[in-house]
C-alpha positions in Angstrom: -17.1 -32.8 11.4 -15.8 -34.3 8.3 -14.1 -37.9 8.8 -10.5 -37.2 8.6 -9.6 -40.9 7.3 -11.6 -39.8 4.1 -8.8 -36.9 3.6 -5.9 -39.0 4.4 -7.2 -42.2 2.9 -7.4 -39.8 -0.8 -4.4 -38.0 0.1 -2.2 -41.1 0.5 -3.3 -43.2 -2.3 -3.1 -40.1 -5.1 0.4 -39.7 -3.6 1.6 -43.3 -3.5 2.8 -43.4 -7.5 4.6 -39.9 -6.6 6.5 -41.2 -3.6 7.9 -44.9 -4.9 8.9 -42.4 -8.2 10.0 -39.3 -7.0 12.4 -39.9 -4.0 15.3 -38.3 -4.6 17.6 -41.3 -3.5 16.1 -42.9 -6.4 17.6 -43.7 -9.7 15.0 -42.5 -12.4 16.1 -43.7 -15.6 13.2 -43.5 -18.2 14.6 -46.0 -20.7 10.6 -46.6 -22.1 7.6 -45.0 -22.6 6.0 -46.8 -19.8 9.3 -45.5 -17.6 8.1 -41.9 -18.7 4.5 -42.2 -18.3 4.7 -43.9 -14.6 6.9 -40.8 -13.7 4.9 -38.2 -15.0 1.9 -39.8 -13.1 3.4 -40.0 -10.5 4.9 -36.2 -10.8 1.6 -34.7 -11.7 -0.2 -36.6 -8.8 2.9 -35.2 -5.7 2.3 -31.7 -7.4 -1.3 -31.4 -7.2 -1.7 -33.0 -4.0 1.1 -32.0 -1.8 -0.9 -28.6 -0.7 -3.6 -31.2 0.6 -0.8 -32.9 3.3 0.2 -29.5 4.2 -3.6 -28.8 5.3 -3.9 -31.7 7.7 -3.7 -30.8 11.3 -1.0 -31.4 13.7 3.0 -30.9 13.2 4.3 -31.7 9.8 4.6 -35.2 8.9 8.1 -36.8 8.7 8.2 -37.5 5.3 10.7 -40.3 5.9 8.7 -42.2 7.4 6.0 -41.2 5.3 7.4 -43.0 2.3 8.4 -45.8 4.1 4.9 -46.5 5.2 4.0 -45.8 1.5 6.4 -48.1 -0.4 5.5 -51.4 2.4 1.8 -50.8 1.9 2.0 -50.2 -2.0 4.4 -53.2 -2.1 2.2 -55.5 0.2 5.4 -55.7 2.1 3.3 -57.5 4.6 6.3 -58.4 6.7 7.7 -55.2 7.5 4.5 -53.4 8.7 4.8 -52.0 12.0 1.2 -52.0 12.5 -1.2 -53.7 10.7 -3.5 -51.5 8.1 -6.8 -51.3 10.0 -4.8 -50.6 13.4 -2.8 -47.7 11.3 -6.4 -46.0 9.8 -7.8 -46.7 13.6 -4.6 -44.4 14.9 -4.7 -42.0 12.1 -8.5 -41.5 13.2 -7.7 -41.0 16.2 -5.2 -39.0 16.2 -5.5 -36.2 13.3 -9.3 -36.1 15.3 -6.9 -34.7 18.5 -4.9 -32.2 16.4 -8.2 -31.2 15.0 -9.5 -30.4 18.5 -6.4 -29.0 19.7 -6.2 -26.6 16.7 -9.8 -25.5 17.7 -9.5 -25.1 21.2 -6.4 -22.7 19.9 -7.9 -21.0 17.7 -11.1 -20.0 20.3 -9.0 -18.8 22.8 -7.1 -16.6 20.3 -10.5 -15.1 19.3 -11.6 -14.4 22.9 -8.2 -12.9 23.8 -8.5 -10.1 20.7 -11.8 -9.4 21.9 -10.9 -8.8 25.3 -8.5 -6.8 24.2 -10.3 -5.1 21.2 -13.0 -4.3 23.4 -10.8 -1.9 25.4 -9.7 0.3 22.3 -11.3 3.8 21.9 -14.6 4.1 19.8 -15.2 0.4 20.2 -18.6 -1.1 21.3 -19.2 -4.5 22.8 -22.8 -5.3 22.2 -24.7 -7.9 25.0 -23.9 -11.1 22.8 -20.4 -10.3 22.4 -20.4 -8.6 19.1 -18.3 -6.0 18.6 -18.3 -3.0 16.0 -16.8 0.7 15.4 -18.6 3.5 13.8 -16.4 4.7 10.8 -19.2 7.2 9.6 -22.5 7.4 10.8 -25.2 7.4 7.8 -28.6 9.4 8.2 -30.9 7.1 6.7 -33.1 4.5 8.3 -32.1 0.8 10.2 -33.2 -2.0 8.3 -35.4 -4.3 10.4 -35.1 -8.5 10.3 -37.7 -8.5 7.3 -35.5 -6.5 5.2 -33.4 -6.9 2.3 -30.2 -4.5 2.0 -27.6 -4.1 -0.6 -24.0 -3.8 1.1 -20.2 -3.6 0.5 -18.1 -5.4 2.6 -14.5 -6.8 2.9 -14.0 -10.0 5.6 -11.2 -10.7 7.1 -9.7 -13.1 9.7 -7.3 -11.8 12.5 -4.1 -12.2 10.5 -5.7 -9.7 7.9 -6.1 -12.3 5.7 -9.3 -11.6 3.2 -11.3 -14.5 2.6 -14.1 -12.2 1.0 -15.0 -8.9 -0.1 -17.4 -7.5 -2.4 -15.6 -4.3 -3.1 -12.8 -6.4 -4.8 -15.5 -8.5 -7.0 -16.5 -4.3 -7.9 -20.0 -5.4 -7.4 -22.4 -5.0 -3.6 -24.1 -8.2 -2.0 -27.8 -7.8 -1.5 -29.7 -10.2 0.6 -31.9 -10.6 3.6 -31.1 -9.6 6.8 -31.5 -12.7 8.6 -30.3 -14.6 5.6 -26.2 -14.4 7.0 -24.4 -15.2 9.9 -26.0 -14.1 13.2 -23.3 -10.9 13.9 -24.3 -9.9 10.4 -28.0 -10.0 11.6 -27.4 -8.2 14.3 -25.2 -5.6 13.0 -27.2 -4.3 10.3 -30.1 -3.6 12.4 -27.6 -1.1 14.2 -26.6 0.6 10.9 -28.4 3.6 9.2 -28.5 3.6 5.7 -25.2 5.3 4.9 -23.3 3.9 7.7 -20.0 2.1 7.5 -18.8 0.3 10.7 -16.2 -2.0 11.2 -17.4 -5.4 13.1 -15.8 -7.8 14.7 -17.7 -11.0 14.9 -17.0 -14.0 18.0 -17.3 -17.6 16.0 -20.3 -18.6 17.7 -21.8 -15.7 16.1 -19.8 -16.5 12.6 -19.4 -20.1 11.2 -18.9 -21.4 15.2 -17.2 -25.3 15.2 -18.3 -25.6 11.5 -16.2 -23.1 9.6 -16.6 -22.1 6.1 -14.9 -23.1 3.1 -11.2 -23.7 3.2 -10.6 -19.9 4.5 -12.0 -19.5 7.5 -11.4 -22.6 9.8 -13.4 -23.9 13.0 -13.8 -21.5 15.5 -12.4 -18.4 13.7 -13.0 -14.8 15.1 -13.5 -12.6 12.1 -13.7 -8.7 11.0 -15.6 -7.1 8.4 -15.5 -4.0 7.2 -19.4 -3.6 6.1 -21.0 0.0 4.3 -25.0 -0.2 4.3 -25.8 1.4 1.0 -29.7 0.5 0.7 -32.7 -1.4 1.8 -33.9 -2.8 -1.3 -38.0 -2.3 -1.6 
């Protein structure tokens, strides 16, 4: 797991110019170039890194408080810390590492509800690790084997129905080895005649597990692809 204090450590000092200069109690009067140029930093920096904070786990920070952390620590206001700095990166540790867990543990149990209830839906098959998948035509050529190499479209998705991948919309098929993608994939496609497109429904421990994948699919994500064999590539 990636050290949260690294995020928030990078996300806090590219916002601290933004903050002192863009709080809207503030009187910005831009009187000199150096006026303009310390506000347009500032601006540019709050702009492009204010989708980071909204990232971070947990409940939204109070941005009050936020900025008043911001302007004693870029002030050196020594004297009106509440805490001192290595106590406040000890707590932030701490506690975005919680919300991280908590998110996690939410987002599992999520998963295994929809498959408990998925698995009760007509045409749906539950295999013995827990992958599930739905024949939406049957193909009549032959299953690949783990030494293959098959050419495929497919379309991801995570339970919202948010796409985080899909070949069809890059107009152009994935080809790779069978046991070179997550372990539902493997599995799947040796169920799969050529011509076969089945919708699967992968648990995360068969997926991207505690580890996720990119900044799409997060730790412990469930996730359904639609997948259409087209060949195994000689």
């Amino acid at each position: 797991m990636k050290k949260v204090s690294v995020l928030v450590a990078t996300v806090t000092v590219a916002l601290g110019i933004s903050a002192t200069s863009c709080d809207s109690k503030r009187s910005v009067n831009l009187k000199k170039d150096l006026d303009s140029a310390s506000y347009a930093l500032g601006l540019v920096q709050g702009d492009g890194f204010r989708p980071n904070i909204a990232t971070l786990p947990g409940e939204p920070l109070n941005v009050d408080l936020f900025l008043a952390g911001l302007e004693a620590g870029m002030k050196e206001d020594t004297k009106s810390y509440k805490i001192s700095v290595e106590e406040a990166q000890n707590y932030l540790n701490t506690y975005f590492q919680a919300a991280q867990e908590r998110e996690m543990q939410a987002r599992k149990e999520e998963g295994e509800k929809f498959l408990e209830e998925n698995k009760a839906k007509s045409g749906v098959i539950t295999t013995e690790s827990g992958l599930q998948y739905q024949v939406v035509s049957e193909g009549n050529g032959p299953k690949p084997t783990a030494d293959n190499i098959v050419k495929v479209h497919y379309t991801g998705t995570l339970l919202d129905g948010s796409v985080f991948d899909s070949s069809v919309e890059k107009g152009e098929p994935a080809t790779f080895g069978v046991t070179k993608v997550i372990r539902g994939w493997t599995e799947a496609l040796q169920l799969m005649p050529v011509g076969s497109k089945y919708i699967i429904w992968v648990p995360a421990d068969l997926a991207y597990g505690e580890r996720g994948a990119g900044q799409l699919i997060k730790p412990n994500s469930t996730l359904k692809f639609e997948v259409e064999l087209l060949e195994i590539v000689e």
